[in-house]
GUPA-711594 format. One record per residue: residue in one letter; y negated, z, x negated of N, C-alpha, C in turn. Coordinates in steps of 0.02 Angstrom, whole numbers, padded with zeros to 5 digits, always signed. Atoms other than C-alpha are relative to their C-alpha. Last residue first. Example, Ala and Ser with C-alpha at 12.3 -4.5 7.8 and 13.67 -1.06 7.14 Angstrom:
<atoms>
S+00059-00003+00042+00053+00357-00684-00055+00037+00039 A+00059+00000-00045+00225+00390-00615-00060+00000-00045 
</atoms>
This chain:
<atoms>
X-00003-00033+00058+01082+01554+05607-00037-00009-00055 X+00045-00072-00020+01015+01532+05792+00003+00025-00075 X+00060-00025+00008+01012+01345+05762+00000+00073+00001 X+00007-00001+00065+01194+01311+05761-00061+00031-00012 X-00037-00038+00034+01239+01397+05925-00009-00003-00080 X+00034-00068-00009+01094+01312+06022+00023+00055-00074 X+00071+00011+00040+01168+01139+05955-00054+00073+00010 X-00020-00001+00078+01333+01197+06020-00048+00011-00047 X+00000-00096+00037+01264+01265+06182+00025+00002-00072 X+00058-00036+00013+01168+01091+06205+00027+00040-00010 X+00054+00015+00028+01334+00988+06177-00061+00031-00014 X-00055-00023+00074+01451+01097+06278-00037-00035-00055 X+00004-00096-00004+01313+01082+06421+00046+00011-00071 X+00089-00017-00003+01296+00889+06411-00002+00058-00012 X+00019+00002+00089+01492+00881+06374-00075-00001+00001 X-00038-00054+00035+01542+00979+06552-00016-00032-00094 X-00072+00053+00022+01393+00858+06638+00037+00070-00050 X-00027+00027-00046+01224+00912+06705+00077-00044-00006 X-00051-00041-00017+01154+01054+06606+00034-00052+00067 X-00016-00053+00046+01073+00990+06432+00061+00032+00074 X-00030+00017+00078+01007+00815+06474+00081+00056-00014 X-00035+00036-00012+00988+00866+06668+00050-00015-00063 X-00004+00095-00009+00855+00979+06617+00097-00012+00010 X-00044-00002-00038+00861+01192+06610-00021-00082+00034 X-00075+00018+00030+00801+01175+06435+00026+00004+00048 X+00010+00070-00016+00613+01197+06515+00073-00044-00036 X-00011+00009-00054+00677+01378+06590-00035-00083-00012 X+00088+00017-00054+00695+01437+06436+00014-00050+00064 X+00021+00050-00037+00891+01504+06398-00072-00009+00040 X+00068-00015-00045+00920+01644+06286-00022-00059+00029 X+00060+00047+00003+01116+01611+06214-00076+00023+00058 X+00059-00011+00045+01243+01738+06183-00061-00054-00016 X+00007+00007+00056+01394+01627+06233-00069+00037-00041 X-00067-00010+00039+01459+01705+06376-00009-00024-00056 X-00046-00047+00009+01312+01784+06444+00050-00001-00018 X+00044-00049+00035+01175+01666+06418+00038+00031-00027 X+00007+00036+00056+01299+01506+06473-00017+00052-00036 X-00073+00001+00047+01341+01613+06620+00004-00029-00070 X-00018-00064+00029+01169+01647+06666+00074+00000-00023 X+00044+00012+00053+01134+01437+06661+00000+00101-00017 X-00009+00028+00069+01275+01408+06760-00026+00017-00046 X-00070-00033+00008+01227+01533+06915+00027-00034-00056 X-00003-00059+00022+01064+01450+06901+00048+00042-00024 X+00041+00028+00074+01132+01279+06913-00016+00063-00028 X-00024-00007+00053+01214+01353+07062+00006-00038-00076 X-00029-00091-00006+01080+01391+07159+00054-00017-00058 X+00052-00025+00031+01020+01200+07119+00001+00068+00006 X+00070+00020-00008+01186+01110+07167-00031+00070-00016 X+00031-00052+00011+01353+01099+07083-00071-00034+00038 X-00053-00042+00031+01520+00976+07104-00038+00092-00011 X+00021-00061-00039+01410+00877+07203+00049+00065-00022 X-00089-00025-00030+01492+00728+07105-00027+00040+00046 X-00030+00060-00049+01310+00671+07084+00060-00029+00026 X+00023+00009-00063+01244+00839+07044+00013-00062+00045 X-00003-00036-00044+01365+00870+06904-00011+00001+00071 X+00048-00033-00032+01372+00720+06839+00015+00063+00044 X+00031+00010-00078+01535+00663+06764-00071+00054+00026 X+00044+00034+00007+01570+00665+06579-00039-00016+00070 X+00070-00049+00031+01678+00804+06576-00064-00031-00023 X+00018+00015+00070+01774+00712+06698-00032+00039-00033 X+00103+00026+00031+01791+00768+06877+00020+00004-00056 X+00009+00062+00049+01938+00811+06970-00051-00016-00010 X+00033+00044-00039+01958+00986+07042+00016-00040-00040 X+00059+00025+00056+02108+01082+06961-00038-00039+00055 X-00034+00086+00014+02193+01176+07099-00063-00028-00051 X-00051-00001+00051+02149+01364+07085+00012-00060-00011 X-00080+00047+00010+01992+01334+07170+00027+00021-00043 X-00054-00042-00042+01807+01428+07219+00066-00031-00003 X-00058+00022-00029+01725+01275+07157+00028+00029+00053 X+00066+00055-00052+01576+01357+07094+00033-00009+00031 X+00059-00012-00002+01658+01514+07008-00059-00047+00069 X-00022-00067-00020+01853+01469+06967-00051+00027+00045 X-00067-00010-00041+01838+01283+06949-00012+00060+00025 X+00009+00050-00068+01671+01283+06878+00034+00016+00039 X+00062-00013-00047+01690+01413+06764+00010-00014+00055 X-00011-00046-00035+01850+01343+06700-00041+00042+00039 X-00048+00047-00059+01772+01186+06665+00017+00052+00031 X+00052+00020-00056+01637+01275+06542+00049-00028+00079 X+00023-00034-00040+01784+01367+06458-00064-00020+00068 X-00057-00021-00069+01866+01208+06446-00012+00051+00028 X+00009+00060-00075+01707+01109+06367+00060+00049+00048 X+00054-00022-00039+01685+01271+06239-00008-00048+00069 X+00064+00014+00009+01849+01257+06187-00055+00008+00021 X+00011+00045-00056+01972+01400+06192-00064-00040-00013 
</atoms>
């Protein structure tokens, strides 16, 4: 599964609370869909830890890295290469 669909499924299942697909892009803002706000940014940013084995600082928790399903699948890639 990719890493953008597990991130989607998150959402959906987790933030959302929904079986029905929401609609949003994987290019759409998180916070300006309202799709997530700042509790659950947190709640994103331990799921990222815990499903992909990543240690997340708290100045990587930017917009860049967690506000869009390819912003986040983007930074956990680039996490994923670096650790080796």
């Amino acid at each position: 599964m990719s890493i953008e669909l597990q991130i989607r499924e998150y959402l959906i299942q987790n933030v959302l609370f929904s079986d029905n697909a929401f609609e949003f892009d994987n290019n759409d803002s998180f916070l300006e869909k309202g799709i997530i706000d700042s509790v659950a940014v947190m709640e994103l940013v331990l799921f990222v830890e815990e499903q992909f084995n990543i240690a997340i600082t708290d100045h990587e928790i930017i917009p860049d890295n967690f506000d869009s399903v390819n912003n986040l699948a983007h930074f956990i890639r680039s996490r994923q290469n670096n650790k080796g």
